[in-house]
LUMTIBA-743009 format. One line per 10 residues: number of its first residue (from 1); their letters; for each residue x, y, z of C-alpha. Coordinates in Angstrom, 1 decimal. Each point is the difference from the previous one (the first is absolute). Layout:
% residues N
NUM) A) X Y Z  ...
% end
This chain:
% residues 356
1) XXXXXXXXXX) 114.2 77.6 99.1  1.7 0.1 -3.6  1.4 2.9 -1.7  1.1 0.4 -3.2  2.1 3.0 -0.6  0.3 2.0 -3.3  3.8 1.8 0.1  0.5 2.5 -2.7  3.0 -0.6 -1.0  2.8 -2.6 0.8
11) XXXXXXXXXX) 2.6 3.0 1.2  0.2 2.2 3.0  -3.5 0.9 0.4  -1.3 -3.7 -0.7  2.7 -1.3 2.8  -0.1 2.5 2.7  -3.5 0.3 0.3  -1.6 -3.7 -0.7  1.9 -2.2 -1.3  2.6 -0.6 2.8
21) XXXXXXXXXX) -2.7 0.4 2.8  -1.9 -2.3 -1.9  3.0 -2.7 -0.3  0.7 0.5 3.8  -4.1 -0.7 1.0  0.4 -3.1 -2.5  3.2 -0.9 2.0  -2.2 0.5 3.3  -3.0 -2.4 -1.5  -2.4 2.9 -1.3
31) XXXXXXXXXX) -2.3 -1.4 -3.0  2.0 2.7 -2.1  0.1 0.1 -3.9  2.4 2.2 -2.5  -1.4 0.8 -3.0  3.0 0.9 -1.8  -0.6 3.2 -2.2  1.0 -1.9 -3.3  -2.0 -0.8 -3.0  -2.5 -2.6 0.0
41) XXXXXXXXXX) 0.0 0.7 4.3  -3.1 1.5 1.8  -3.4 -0.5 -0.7  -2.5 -0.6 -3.1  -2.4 2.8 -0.9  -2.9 0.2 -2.1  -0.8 3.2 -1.5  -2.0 1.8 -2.6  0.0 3.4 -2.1  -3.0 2.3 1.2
51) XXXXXXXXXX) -1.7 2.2 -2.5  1.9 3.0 1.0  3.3 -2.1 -1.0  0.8 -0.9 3.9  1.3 -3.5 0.8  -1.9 -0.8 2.8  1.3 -3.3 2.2  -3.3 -2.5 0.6  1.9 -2.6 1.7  2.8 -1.3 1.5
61) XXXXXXXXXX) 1.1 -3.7 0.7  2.4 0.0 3.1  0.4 -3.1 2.1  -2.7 -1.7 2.4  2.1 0.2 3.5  0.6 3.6 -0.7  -0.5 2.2 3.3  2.1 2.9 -1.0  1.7 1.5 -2.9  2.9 2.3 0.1
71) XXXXXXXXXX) 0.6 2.7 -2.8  2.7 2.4 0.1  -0.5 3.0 -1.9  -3.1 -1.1 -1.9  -0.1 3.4 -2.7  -1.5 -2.2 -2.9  -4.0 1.1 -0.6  -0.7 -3.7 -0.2  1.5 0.2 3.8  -2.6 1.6 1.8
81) XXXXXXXXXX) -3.2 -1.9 -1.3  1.6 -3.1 0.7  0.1 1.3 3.7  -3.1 0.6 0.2  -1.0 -3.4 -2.0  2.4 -2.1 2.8  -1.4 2.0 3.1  -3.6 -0.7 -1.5  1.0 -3.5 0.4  1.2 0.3 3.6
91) XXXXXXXXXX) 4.1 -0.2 -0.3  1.5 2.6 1.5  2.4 2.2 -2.4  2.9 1.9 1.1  1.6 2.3 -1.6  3.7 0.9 1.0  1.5 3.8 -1.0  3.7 0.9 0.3  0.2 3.3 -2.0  -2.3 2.7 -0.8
101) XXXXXXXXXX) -0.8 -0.5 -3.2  -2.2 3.8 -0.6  3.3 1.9 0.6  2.5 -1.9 -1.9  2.9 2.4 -1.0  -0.2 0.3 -4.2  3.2 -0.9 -0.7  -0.8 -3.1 1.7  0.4 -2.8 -1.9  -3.5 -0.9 1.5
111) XXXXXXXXXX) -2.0 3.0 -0.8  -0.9 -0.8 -3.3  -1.5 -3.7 0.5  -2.3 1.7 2.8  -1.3 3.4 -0.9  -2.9 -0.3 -0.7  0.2 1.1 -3.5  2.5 -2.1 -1.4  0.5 -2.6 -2.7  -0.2 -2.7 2.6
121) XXXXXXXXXX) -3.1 -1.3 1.2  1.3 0.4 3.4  -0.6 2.8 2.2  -0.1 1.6 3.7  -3.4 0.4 0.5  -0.6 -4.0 -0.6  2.4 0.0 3.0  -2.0 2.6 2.0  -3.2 -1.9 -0.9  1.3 -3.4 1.0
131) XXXXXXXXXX) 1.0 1.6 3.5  -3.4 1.5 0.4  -2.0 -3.4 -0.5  2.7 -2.6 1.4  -1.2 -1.9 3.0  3.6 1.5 1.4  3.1 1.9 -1.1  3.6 -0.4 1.2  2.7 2.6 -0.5  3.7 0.2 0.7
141) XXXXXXXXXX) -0.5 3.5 1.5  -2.3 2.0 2.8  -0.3 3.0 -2.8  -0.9 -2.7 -2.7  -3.1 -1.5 2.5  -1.2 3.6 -0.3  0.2 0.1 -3.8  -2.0 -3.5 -0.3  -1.0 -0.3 3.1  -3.1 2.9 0.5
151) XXXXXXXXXX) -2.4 -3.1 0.7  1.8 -1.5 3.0  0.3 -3.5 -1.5  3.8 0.6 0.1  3.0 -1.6 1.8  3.9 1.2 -0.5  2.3 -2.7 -0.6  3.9 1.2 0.4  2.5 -1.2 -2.7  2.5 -2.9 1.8
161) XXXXXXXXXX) 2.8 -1.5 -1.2  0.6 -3.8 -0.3  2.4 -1.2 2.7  2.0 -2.0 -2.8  0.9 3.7 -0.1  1.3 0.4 3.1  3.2 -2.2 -1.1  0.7 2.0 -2.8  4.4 0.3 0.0  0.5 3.7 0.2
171) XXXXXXXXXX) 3.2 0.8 -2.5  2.1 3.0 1.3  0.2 2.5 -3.3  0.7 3.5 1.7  -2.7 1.3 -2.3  -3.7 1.3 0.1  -2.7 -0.2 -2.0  -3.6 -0.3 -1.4  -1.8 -3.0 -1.0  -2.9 1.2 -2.2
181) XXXXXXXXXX) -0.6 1.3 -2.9  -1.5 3.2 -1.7  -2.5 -2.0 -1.8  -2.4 -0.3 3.2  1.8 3.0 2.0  0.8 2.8 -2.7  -0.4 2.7 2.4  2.0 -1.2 3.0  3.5 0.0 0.1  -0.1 3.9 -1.4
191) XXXXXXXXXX) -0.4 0.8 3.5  3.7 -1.2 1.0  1.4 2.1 -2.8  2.9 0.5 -0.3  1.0 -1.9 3.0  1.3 -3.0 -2.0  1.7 2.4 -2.9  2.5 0.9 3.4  0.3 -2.7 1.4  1.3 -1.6 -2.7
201) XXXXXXXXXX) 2.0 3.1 -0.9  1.6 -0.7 3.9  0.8 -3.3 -1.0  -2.8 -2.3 1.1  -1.9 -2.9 -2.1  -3.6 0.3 -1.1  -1.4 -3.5 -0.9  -3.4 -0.2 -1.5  -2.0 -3.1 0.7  -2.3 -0.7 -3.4
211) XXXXXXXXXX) -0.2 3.9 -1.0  -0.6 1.3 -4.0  1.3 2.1 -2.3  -1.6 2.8 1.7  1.2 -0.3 3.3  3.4 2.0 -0.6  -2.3 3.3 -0.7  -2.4 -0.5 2.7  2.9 -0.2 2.6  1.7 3.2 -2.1
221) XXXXXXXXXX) 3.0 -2.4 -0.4  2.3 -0.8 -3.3  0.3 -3.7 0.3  -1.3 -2.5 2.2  1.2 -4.0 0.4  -3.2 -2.2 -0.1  -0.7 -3.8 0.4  -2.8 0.3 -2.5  -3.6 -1.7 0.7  0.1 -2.8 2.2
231) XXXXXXXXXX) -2.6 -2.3 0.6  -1.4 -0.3 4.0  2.4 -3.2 1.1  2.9 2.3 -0.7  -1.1 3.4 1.3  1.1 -0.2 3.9  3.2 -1.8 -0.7  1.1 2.6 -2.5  -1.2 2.6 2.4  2.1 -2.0 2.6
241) XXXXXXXXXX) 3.2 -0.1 -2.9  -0.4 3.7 -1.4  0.0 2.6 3.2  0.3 0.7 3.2  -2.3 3.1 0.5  -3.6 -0.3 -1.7  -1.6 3.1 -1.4  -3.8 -0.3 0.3  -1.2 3.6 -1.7  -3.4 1.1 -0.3
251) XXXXXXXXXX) -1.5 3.3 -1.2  -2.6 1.7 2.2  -3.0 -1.0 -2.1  -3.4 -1.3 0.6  0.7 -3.6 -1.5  3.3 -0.5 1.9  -2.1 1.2 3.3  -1.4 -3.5 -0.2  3.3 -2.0 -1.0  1.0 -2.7 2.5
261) XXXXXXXXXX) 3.3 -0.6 1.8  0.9 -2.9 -2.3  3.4 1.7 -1.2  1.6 0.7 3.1  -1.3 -3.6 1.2  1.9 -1.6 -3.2  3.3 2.2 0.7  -0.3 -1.8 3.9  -0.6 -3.0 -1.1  3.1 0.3 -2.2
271) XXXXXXXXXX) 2.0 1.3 3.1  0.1 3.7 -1.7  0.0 3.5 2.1  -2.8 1.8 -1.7  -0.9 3.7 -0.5  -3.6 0.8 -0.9  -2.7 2.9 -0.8  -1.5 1.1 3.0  -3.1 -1.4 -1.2  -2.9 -1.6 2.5
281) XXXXXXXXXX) 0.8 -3.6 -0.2  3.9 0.8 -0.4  -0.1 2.1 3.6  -2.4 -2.5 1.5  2.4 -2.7 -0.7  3.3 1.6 1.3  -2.1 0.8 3.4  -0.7 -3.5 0.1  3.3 -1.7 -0.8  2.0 2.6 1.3
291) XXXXXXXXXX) 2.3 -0.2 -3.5  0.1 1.9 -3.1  0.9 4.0 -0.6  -3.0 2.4 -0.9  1.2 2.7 -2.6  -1.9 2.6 -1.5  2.5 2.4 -2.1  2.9 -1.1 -2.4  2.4 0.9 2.6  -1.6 -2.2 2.5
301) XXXXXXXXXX) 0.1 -2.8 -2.8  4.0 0.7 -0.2  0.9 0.5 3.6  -2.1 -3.3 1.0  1.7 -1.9 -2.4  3.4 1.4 0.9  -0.7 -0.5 3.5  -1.1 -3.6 -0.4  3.2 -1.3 -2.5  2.5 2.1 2.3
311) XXXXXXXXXX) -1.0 -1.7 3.7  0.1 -3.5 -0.5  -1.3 -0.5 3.7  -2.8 2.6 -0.9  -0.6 -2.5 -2.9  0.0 -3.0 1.7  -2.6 1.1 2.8  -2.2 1.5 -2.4  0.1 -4.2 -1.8  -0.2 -1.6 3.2
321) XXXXXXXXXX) -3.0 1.9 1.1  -1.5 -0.7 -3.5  0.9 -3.5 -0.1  -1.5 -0.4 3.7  -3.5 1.9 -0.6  -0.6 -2.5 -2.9  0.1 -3.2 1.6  -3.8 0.7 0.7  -0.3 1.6 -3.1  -0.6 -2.7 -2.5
331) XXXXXXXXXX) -3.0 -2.0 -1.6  0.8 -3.4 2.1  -1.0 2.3 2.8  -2.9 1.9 -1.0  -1.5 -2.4 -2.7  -2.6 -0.1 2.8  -1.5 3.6 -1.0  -0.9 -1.3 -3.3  -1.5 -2.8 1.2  -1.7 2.0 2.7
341) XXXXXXXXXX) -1.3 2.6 -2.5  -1.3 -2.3 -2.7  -2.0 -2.3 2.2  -1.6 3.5 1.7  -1.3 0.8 -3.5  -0.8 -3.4 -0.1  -2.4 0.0 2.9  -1.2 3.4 -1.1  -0.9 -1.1 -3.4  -2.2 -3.4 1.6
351) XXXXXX) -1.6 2.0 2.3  -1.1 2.8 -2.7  -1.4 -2.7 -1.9  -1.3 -1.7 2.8  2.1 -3.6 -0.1  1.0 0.2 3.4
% end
């Protein structure tokens, strides 16, 4: 079986959910290819202008050994017809979902490229119709397989972390902090307000990991130290240099009901206590572990994060029981579930068309 996988971009989202499994099955002798999302990558297309002004897509060239194709968040109109010109040809297309993309906050730096009304060409309901007519969908989150999922041809695939993780040096600082930025999270760390305001004003250290020239306002603070944008090499190890305590906030709204529990996972990896939203994946994942502090008022936000700078040995359990829960947690170790899932569309697909 080959696969040739489509990431959509060459940062977080890209890595987390198929390029790094895709390395790993590589690594493990899969017939794996990365199409890196870069120009002059991906596939030729034909298409033509119909008489209502549509482009319409009449063909596309993609490889002779292809069994599978891999998109991730396929919102271009072109997208869907060349699903169903690839499925009409028997490979099996899967389409891969981490966010949902019909309930995108608008102040999110993302809501303008997909409404569907917009001066892009892109837009959520390419996304919705890819989903509906893939031979199989794979999401980062239970809530997100019932989003894009309706049909049944849907498998969740958890966010991991790669082990080269796992050795990231964990620097001491005495601060806390948020890695993030209000650019994809502009409604989120409003619900810790005004725990870091006091905090600082008690005389503790707020770091920001990445962050904007909005994030002093969102957290109801005057000034905030930031590290600026950093590209995904550098993000755990700056994590790992810049706190001790990880905030992971998230306002109780329908698109963060489907967010995955990548952030505390990255604050673990980095050897960082974390506080979080008491949001689905966020509670499932500090059931699981046994790590992490749930808080769901400001004052929860700034007694946690008291609590965790104060008691070192509180501290220290809270990264040792992170640190352990991980050692199963990464892509070397569950590479298989993306092999697994792509060659049961696979199968599906040969059988629909009756080559097996």
């Amino acid at each position: 079986m080959k696969v040739y996988v489509l990431p959509a971009d060459a940062f977080g989202c890209g890595h987390y959910r198929l390029i790094w499994p895709a390395y790993c099955l590589r690594e493990q002798g899969h017939e794996v290819v990365i199409m890196p999302p870069t120009k002059g990558s991906g596939f030729m297309a034909r298409t033509q202008v119909d008489e209502t002004g549509k482009e319409i897509l009449t063909g596309v060239q993609i490889p002779d050994d292809a069994d599978a194709i891999v998109i991730q968040r396929p919102s271009h109109p072109l997208q869907p017809q060349m699903i169903n010109i690839l499925r009409s040809n028997g490979v099996a297309v899967i389409v891969d979902m981490d966010d949902d993309m019909s309930s995108i906050h608008p102040d999110n730096s993302a809501f303008h490229m997909y409404r569907h009304r917009s001066n892009t060409p892109f837009s959520w309901k390419y996304a919705a119709l890819s989903c509906r007519i893939a031979s199989l969908v794979t999401v980062s989150t239970t809530q997100l397989a019932k989003v894009y999922g309706k049909h049944g041809r849907v498998r969740v695939l958890d966010n991991y972390v790669p082990s080269s993780y796992l050795a990231t040096p964990h620097l001491p600082s005495g601060a806390f902090g948020w890695a993030g930025t209000t650019s994809s999270h502009p409604n989120d760390p409003q619900v810790t307000a005004p725990a870091v305001r006091d905090l600082v004003r008690d005389g503790y250290t707020f770091q920001l990991v990445d962050g904007d020239k909005r994030t002093a306002s969102a957290f109801r603070t005057d000034t905030i130290t930031a590290t600026g944008t950093l590209s995904i090499k550098d993000w755990v190890p700056v994590i790992a240099s810049s706190m001790d305590v990880g905030w992971a906030p998230l306002a109780a709204t329908t698109f963060n009901s489907s967010k995955s529990r990548l952030k505390p996972l990255e604050y673990m990896a980095a050897g960082v206590a974390w506080i979080g939203s008491p949001r689905a994946e966020y509670r499932k994942l500090n059931r699981e572990s046994g790590c992490g502090l749930l808080a769901d008022t400001p004052k929860q936000w700034y007694n946690h994060t008291r609590e965790l700078l104060n008691n070192e040995q509180l501290r220290s359990e809270q990264v040792q029981a992170g640190h352990a829960y991980l050692k199963d947690q990464t892509y070397e170790a569950n590479a298989w579930r993306w092999a697994e899932t792509w060659t049961e569309a696979v199968t599906a697909e040969r059988k629909r068309v009756g080559l097996d």
